[in-house]
C-alpha positions as CSV (number, residue, x, y, z in Angstrom):
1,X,199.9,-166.9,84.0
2,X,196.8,-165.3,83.2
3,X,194.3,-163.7,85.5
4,X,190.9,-163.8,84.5
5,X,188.1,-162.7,86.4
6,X,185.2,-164.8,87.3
7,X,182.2,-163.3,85.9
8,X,178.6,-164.6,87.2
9,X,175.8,-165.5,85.1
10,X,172.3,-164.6,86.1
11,X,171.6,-168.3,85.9
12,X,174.8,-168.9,88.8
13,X,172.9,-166.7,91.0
14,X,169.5,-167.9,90.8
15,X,171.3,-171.4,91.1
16,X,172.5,-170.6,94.2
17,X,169.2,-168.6,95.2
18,X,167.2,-171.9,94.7
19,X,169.5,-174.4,96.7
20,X,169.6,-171.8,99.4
21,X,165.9,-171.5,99.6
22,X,165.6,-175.9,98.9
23,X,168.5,-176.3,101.6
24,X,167.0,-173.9,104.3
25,X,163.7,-175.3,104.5
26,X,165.1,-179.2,104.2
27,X,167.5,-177.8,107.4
28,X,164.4,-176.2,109.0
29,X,162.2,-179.1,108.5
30,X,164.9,-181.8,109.9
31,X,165.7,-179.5,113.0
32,X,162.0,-179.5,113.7
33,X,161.5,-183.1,112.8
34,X,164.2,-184.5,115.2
35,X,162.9,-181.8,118.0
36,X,159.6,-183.1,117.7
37,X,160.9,-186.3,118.2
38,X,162.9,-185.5,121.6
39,X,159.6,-183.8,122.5
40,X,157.4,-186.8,121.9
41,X,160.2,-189.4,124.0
42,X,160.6,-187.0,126.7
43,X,156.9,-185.8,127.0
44,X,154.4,-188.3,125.3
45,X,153.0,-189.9,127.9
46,X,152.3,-186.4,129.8
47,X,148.4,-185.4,129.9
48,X,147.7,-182.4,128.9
49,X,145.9,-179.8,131.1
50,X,143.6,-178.4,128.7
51,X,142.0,-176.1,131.1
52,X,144.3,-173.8,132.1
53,X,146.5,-172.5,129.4
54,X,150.3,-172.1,130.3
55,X,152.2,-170.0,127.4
56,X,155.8,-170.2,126.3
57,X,158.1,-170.9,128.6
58,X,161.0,-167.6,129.0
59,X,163.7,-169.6,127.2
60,X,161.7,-169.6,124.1
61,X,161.1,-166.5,123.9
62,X,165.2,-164.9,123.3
63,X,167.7,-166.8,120.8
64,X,170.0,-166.9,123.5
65,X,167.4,-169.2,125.8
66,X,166.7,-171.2,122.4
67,X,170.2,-171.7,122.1
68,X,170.7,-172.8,125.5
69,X,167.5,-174.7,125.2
70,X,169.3,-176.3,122.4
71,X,172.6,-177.0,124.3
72,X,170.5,-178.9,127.2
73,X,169.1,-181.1,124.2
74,X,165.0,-179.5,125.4
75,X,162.7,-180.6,122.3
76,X,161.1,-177.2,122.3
77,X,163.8,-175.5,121.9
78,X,164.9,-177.8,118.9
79,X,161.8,-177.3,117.5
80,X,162.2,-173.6,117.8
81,X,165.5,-173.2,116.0
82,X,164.0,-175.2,112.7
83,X,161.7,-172.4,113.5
84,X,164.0,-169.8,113.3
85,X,165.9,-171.1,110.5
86,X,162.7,-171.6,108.3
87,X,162.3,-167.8,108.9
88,X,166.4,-167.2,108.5
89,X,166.1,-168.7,105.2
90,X,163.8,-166.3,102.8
91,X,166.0,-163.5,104.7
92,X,169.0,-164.6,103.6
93,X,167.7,-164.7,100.0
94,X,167.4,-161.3,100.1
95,X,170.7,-160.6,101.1
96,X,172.2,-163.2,98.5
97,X,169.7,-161.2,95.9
98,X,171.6,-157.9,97.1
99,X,175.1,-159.5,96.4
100,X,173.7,-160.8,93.1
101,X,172.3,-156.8,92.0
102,X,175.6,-155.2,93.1
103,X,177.6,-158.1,91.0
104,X,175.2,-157.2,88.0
105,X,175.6,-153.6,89.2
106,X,172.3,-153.5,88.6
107,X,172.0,-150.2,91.9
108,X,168.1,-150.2,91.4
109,X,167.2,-152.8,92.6
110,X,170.1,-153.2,94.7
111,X,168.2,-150.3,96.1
112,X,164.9,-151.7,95.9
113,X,166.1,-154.9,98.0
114,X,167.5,-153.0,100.7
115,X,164.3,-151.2,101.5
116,X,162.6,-154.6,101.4
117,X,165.3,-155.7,103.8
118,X,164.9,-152.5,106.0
119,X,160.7,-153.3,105.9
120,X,161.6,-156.9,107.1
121,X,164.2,-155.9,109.9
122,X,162.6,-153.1,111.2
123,X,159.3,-154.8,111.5
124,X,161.3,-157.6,113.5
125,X,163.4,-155.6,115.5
126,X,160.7,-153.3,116.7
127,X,158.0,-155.3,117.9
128,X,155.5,-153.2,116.5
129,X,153.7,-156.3,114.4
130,X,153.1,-157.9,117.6
């Protein structure tokens, strides 16, 4: 009984990289798709008050509203998770990128990556973007 260790390929990880990036956005853009739909049956024959403008509702505003939003089947908070995960998805590229440089112990750009990574968090967790 042999033990051998899986080695990956560079070609394995950008593989994987490519169907996560193809099957995020085709998740994102169904989520979105059947939101809009919900939307449209609940709210299509609504006029719309074009003179006063009313923003986001609160629940749209926190993931934890979306997801409620979500759980009470609301079309705008559908649409708002395919939202999220269309944003979720180059993200999580990065962090499979990071898991691919350490495997290749390639610490350069493993380093490289996290800084990017650090950039993108900080500038979401802050608020300071607008």
């Amino acid at each position: 009984m042999s033990r051998e260790k899986k080695v990956f390929k560079e070609s394995d990880v950008q593989f994987y990289i490519g169907s996560l990036l193809r099957w995020g956005v085709i998740l994102a853009m169904s989520v979105v798709f059947i939101g809009g739909i919900i939307y449209v049956y609940r709210h299509g024959q609504e006029k719309p008050a074009y003179h006063t403008f009313n923003g986001e509702p609160g629940f749209l505003k926190t993931i934890s509203g979306i997801l409620q939003g979500v759980a009470a089947i609301k079309g705008r908070a559908i649409i708002q998770l395919g939202i999220l995960l269309l944003i979720a998805t180059p993200i999580a590229r990065i962090l499979l990128s990071i898991v691919s440089f350490v495997l290749e112990k390639d610490y350069l750009y493993v380093v490289i990556t996290l800084i990017v990574f650090g950039i993108i968090l900080f500038s979401m967790l802050s608020g300071i973007g607008g």
